[in-house]
C-alpha positions in Angstrom: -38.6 8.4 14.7 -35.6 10.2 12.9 -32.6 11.5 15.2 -32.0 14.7 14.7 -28.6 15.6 12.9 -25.5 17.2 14.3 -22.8 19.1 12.9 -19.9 17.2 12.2 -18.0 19.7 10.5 -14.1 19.3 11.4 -11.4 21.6 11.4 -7.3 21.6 12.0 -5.6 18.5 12.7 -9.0 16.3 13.6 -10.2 17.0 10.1 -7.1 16.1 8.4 -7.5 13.0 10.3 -10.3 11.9 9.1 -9.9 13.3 5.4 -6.9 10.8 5.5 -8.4 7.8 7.1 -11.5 8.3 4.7 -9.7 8.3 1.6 -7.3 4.9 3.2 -10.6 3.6 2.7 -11.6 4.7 -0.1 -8.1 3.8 -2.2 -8.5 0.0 -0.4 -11.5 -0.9 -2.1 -10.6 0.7 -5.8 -7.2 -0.3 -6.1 -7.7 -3.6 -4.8 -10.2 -4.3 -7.7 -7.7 -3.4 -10.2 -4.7 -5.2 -8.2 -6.6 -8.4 -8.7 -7.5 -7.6 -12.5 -4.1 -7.9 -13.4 -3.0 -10.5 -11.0 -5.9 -12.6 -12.1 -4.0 -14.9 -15.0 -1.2 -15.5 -12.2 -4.6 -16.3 -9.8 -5.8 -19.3 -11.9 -2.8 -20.7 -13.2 -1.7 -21.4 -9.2 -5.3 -22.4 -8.6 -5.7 -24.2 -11.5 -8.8 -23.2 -12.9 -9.8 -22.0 -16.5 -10.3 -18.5 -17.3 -14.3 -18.8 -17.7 -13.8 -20.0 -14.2 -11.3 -17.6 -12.9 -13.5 -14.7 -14.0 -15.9 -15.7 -10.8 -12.9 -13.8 -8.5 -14.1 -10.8 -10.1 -17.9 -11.1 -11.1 -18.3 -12.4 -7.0 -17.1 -9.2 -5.9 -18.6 -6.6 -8.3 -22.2 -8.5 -7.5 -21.9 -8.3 -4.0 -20.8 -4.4 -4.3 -22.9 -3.5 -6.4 -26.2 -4.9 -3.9 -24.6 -3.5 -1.0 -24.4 0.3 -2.4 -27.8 1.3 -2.7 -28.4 -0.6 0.9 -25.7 1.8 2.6 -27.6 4.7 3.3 -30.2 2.8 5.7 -27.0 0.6 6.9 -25.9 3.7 7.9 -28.7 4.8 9.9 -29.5 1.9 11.7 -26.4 1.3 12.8 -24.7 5.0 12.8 -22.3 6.1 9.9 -19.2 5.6 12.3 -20.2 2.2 13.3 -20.9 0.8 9.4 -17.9 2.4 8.3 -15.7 1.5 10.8 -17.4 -2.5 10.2 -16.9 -2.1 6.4 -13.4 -1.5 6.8 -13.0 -4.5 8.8 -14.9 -6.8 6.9 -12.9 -5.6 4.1 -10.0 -6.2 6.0 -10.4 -9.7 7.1 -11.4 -10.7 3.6 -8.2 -9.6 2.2 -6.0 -11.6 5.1 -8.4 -14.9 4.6 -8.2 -14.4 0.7 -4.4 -14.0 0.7 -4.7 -17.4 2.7 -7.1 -19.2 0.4 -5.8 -22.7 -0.4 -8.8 -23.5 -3.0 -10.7 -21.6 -5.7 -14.2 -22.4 -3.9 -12.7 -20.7 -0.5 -11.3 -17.2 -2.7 -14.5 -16.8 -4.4 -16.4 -17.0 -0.7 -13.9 -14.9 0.7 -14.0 -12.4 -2.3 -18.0 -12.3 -2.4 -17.0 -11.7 2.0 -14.8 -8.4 0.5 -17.2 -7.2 -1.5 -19.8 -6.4 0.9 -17.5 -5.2 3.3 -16.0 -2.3 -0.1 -19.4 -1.9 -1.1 -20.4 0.4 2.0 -16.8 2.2 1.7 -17.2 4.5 -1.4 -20.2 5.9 -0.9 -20.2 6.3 2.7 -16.9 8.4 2.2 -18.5 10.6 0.2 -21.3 11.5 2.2 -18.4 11.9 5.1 -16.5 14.5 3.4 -19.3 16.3 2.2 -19.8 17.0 6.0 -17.0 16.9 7.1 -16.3 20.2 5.4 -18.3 23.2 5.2 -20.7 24.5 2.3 -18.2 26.5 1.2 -15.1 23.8 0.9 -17.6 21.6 -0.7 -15.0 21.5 -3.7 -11.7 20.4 -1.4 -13.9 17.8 -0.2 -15.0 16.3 -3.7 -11.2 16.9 -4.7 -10.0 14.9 -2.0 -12.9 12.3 -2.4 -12.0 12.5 -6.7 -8.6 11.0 -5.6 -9.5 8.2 -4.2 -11.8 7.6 -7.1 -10.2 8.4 -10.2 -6.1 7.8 -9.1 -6.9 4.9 -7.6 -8.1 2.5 -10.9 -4.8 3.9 -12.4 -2.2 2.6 -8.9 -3.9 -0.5 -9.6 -2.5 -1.5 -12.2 0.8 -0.1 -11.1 0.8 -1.9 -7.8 -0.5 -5.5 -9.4 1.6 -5.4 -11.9 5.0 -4.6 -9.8 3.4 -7.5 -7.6 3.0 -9.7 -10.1 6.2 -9.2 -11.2 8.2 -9.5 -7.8 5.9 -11.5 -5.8 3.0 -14.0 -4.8 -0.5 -13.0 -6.2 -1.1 -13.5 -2.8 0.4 -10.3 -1.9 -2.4 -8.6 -4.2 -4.6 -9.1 -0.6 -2.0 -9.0 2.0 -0.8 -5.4 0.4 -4.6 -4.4 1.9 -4.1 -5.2 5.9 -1.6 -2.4 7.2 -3.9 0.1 5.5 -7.0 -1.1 6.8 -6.0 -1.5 10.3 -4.6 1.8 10.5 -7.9 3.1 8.2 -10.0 1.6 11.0 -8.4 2.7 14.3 -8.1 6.1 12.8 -12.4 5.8 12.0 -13.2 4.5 15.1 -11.4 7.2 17.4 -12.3 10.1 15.3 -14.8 9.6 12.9 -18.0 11.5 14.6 -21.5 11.0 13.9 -24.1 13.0 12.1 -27.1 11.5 14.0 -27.0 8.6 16.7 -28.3 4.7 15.0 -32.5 4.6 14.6 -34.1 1.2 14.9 -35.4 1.1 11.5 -37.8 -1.6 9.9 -35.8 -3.7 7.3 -38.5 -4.0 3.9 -37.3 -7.6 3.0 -39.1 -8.2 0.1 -37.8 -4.9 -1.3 -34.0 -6.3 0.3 -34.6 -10.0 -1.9 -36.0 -8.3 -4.8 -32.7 -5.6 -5.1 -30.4 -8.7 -4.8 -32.0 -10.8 -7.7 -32.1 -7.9 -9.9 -28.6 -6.4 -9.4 -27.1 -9.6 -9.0 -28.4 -11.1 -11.9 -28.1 -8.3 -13.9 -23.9 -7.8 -12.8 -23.6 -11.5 -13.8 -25.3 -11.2 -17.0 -22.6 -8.2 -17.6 -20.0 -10.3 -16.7 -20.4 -13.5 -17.8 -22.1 -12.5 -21.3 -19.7 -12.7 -23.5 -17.8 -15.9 -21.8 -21.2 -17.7 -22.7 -22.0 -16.1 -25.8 -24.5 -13.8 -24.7 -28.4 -15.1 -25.3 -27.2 -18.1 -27.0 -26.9 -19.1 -23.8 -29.8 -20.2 -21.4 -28.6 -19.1 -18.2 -27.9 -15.6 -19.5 -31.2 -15.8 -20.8 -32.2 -16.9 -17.4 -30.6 -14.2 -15.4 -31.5 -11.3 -18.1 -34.9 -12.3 -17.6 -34.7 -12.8 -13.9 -32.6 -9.2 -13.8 -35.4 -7.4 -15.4 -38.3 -9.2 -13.4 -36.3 -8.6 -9.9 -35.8 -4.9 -10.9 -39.2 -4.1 -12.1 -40.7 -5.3 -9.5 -38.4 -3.6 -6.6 -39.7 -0.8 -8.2 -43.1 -1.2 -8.4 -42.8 -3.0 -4.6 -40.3 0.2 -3.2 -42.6 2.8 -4.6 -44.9 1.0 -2.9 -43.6 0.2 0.8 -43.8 2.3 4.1 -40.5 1.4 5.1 -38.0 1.5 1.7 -35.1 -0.5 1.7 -33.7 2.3 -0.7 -35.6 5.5 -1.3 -36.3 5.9 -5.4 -38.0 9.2 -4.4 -34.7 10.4 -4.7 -34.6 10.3 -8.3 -37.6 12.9 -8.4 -34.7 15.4 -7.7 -33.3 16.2 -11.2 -30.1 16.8 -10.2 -29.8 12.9 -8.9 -31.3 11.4 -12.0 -29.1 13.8 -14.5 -26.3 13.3 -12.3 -26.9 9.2 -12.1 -26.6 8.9 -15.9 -23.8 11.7 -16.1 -22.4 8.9 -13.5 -22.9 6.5 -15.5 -21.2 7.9 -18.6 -17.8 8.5 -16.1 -17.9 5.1 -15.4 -18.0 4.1 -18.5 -14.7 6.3 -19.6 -12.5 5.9 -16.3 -13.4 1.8 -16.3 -13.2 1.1 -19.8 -9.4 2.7 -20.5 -8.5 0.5 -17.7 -9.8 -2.7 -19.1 -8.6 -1.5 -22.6 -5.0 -0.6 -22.1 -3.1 -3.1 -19.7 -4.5 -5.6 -22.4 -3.2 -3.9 -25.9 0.2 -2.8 -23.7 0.5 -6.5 -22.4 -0.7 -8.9 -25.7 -0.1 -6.3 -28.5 2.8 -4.2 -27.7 4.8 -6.8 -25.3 5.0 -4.9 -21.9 5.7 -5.7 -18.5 2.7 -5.8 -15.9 4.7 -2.9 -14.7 5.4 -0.9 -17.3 2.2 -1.6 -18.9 0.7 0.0 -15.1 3.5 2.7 -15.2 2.2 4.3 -18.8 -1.8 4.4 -17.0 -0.1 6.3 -14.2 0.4 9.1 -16.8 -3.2 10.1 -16.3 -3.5 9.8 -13.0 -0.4 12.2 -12.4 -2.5 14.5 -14.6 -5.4 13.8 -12.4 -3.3 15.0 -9.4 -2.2 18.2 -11.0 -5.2 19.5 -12.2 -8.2 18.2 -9.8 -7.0 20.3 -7.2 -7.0 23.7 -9.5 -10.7 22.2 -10.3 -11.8 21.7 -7.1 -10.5 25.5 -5.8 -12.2 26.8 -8.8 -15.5 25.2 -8.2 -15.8 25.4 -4.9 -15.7 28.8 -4.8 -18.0 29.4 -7.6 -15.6 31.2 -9.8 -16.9 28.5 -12.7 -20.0 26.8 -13.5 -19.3 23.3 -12.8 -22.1 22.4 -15.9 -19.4 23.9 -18.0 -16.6 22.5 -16.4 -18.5 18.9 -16.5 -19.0 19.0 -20.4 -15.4 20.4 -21.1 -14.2 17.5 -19.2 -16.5 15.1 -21.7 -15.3 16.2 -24.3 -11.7 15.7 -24.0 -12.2 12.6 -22.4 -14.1 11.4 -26.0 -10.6 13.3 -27.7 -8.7 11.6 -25.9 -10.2 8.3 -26.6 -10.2 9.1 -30.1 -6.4 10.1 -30.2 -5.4 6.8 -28.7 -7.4 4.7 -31.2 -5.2 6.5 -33.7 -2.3 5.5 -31.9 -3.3 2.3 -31.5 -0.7 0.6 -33.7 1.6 -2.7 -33.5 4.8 -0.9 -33.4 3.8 1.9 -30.9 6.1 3.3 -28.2 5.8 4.0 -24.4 5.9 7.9 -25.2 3.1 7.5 -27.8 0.5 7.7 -25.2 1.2 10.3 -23.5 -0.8 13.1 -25.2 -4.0 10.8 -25.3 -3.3 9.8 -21.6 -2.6 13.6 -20.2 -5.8 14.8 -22.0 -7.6 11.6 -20.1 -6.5 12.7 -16.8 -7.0 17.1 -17.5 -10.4 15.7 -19.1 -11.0 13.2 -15.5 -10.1 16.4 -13.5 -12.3 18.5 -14.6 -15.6 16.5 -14.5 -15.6 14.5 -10.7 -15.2 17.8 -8.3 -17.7 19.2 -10.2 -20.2 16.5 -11.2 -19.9 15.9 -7.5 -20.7 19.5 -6.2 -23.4 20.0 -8.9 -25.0 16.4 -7.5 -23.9 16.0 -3.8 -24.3 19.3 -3.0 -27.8 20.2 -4.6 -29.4 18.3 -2.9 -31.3 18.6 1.0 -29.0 17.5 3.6 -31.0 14.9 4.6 -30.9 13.5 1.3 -27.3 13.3 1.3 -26.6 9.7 1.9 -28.9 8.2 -0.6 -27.8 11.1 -3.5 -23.9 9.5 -2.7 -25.1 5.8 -3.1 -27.1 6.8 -6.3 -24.3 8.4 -7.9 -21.8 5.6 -7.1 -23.7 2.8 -7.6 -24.1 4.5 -11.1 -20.4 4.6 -12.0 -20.3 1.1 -10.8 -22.9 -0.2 -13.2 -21.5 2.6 -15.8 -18.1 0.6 -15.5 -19.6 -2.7 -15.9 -21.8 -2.1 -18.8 -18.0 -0.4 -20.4 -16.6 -3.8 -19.4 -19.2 -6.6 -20.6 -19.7 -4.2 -24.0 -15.7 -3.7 -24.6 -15.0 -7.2 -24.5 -17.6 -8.0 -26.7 -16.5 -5.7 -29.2 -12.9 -6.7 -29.0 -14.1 -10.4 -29.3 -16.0 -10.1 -31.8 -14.2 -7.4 -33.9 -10.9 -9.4 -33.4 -12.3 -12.2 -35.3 -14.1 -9.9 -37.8 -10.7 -8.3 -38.8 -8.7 -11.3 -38.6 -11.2 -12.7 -41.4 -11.4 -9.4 -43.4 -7.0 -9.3 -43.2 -6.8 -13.0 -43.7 -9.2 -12.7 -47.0 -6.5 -10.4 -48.9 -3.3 -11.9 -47.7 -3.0 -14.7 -50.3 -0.1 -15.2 -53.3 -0.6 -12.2 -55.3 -0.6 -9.9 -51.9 2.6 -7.8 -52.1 3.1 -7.8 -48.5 2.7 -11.2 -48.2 4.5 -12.4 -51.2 7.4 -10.3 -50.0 6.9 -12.0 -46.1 7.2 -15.2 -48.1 10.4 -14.4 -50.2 12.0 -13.3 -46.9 11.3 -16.2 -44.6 10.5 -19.0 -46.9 7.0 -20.8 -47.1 7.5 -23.0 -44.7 5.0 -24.1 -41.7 6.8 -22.3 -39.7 6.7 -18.9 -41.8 2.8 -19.6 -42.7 2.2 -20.2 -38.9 4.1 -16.9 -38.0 2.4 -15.3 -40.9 -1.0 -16.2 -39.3 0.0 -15.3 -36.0 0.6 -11.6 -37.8 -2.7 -11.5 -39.5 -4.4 -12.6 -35.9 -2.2 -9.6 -33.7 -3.2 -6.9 -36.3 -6.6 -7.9 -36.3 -6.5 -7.6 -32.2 -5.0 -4.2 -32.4 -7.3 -3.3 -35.1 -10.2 -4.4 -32.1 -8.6 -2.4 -29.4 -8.7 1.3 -31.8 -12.4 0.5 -32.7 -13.2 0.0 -28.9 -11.4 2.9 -28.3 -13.1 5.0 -30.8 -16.4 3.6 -29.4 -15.8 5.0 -25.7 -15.2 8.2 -27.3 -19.1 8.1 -29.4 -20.8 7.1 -26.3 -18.8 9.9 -24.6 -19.4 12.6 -27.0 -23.2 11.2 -27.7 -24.1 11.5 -24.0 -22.4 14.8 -23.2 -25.4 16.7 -23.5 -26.8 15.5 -20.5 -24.8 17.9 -18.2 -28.1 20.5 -19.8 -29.8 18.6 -17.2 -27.8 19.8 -14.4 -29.1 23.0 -12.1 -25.8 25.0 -10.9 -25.7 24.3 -7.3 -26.4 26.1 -4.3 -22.7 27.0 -2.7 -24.0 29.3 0.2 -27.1 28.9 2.4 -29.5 25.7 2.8 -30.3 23.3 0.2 -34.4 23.3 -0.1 -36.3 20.0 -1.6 -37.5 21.2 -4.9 
């Protein structure tokens, strides 16, 4: 039996309330995941541990977010929105204090798996919070407030970790997390209303175990390939295979079951599958840049953690001038957010493709800033949008499981970015750093003229290697670049897919 819903639509001071608390939330669970990204080398040299090691901190977190997402929406209603969210924030909340307090690398990886299942029902529960929180009509202030969280927050990341990092304890990467939380939590719990009251719902078990082994394998096999040399390696091999077998059959299982753990029909609505892979493609963008860039700033151009997070907060100040001007615009109808959506594709694969031309050894601070302004105008105009065209063409009571789709989609979008990137800066470092190391010999010019300068000593020779090896990483981190901006450009198209949505009146099923 299915409670019926309730209007939970807010206005004045209570809805500001909420809009702030939600989007606390929201900000906890993305900036923390970039906080600890750059805080990680400080991480395992404290604890010791080697950097194959080390990447657990991360990979434990992503796999239990990335299982919990497409569980939220049932969460949700068997427990009632308020009551989940108002847990997830807790949960979150306590991991960060016991992870700040972690005296071993077993007890932070525990506590950081603990974290991830308390952020993984935060994102897309907020969106599905907003959305009704506001009315059909403000549907683009809600996505603009919700695109905050989401797109600013990977870029105060690296900001905040690396000012931590630079002043204080990595531990303070977790402890930065409790003031917000609490506050995020009491403000939930005392205003935060519900849509419908909790429904005792069956829980499909199979359908639960099979989800986990196929996301979970999969996000390991993202993370860990490259570290283990992709299917050279037998437990990738194991976990690809196991990924695949666990996904297939939740499928064939879900399609199957009277009492879904996660409802595929979803998908038969085209704007949730366009908008999934559309997802998918943003994930790949937004995520990507920020594993790209802190490293090239950091290894190849010398920077601070901080300065290195201050030049990524260029975009995201262009993402807070222009997503609101989006948002007004598309909420109200005055442009098609298909067109909007593709515009913001395309300078995002621009901007990808001016930075790789940038990319250089000697480059400046300032020589970003074109590439990084068209990131953030191109980031602005594609998340209010993509989010009205997805979120709010669908049925209301499809709501919930349309937000989990979609973020679980940039999720997976981002990992893909991340386990690809690496590999191609991996291997392309070493395939430059043979190609450069081929022509620098006697009868070089630049090298003969390194030689006459600083001798031909072991010392020259060894810095003369150590040359060959930092142009060849740069080289990597322009080809990566340009390859965000292909996949970018390649998969534009799919905003075609997209139906203009419905800004007035009831959403029917189609």
């Amino acid at each position: 039996m299915t409670a019926a819903p309730q209007n939970v639509v807010e206005h004045g001071l209570r809805r500001a309330i909420v809009s702030i608390a939600v989007i606390a939330a929201t900000l906890l669970e993305i900036v923390d995941t970039t906080i600890v990204n750059v805080a990680l080398p400080n991480i395992q040299g404290n604890l010791g541990v080697p950097i194959d090691q080390g990447a657990w901190i991360v990979t434990g977190y992503i796999v239990a977010n990335v299982i919990v997402i497409p569980l939220t929406p049932w969460l949700a209603a068997r427990f009632g929105r308020r009551q989940y969210f108002f847990a997830s924030i807790v949960i979150f909340t306590i991991a960060s204090l016991m992870c700040g307090l972690a005296g071993s690398f077993g007890s932070l990886v525990f506590w950081r798996i603990v974290q991830g299942l308390g952020g993984g029902g935060l994102i897309s529960t907020s969106q599905a919070i907003l959305r009704d929180t506001y009315t059909l009509k403000e549907q683009g202030r809600a996505q603009g407030i919700f695109a905050m969280g989401v797109i600013v927050g990977p870029a105060l990341g690296p900001v905040l970790g690396g000012w931590i990092t630079d002043n204080y304890s990595w531990r303070w990467a977790f402890f930065i997390n409790l003031p917000v939380g609490i506050a995020a939590a009491t403000l939930i719990w005392n205003y935060l209303r519900n849509p419908s009251e909790p429904v005792k719902k069956a829980l499909d078990w199979v359908g639960l175990g099979l989800l986990a082994i196929g996301l979970g394998s999969m996000q390991f096999v993202l993370d860990q390939g490259q570290t283990y040399d992709w299917f050279d390696d037998p437990n990738i091999r194991l976990f690809t295979f196991l990924s695949i077998a666990g996904l297939a059959s939740f499928v064939w299982w879900t399609l199957r079951s009277k009492i879904p753990v996660v409802d595929l029909h979803i998908l038969r609505l085209r704007q949730v599958a366009a908008g999934s892979l559309l997802g998918a493609v943003l994930g790949v963008s937004l995520y990507g840049s920020v594993l790209l860039l802190p490293q090239y700033f950091q290894n190849s151009l010398g920077f601070t953690p901080t300065l290195s997070g201050l030049a990524i907060l260029v975009r995201a100040v262009a993402v807070m001038i222009f997503t609101p001007i989006t948002a007004a615009l598309a909420g109200r109808g005055v442009i098609d957010t298909r067109i909007s959506v593709a515009v913001g594709f395309i300078l995002l694969g621009v901007s990808n493709w001016v930075l790789a031309g940038v990319t250089t050894p000697e480059s400046q601070f300032s020589t970003f800033t074109l590439a990084l302004i068209l990131s953030g105008i191109g980031l602005s105009q594609i998340f209010v949008p993509l989010s009205i065209s997805v979120i709010g063409g669908v049925p209301e009571k499809e709501v919930p499981a349309t937000s989990a789709f979609f973020n679980l989609s940039r999720q997976i979008g981002g990992s893909i970015a991340t386990a690809v990137l690496v590999t191609l800066l991996v291997r392309g470092t070493t395939v430059h750093q043979t190609d450069l190391a081929a022509t620098q010999n006697l009868h070089s010019i630049p090298t003969a003229t390194y030689l006459q300068q600083n001798g031909s000593g072991t010392t020259a020779l060894a810095n003369l290697g150590d040359l060959v090896a930092g142009q060849a990483a740069v080289l990597s981190f322009a080809d990566a670049s340009r390859a965000v901006a292909v996949i970018t450009f390649a998969l534009a198209p799919l905003v075609l897919l997209l139906n203009r949505p419905r800004l007035h009146g009831p959403v029917a099923a189609e």
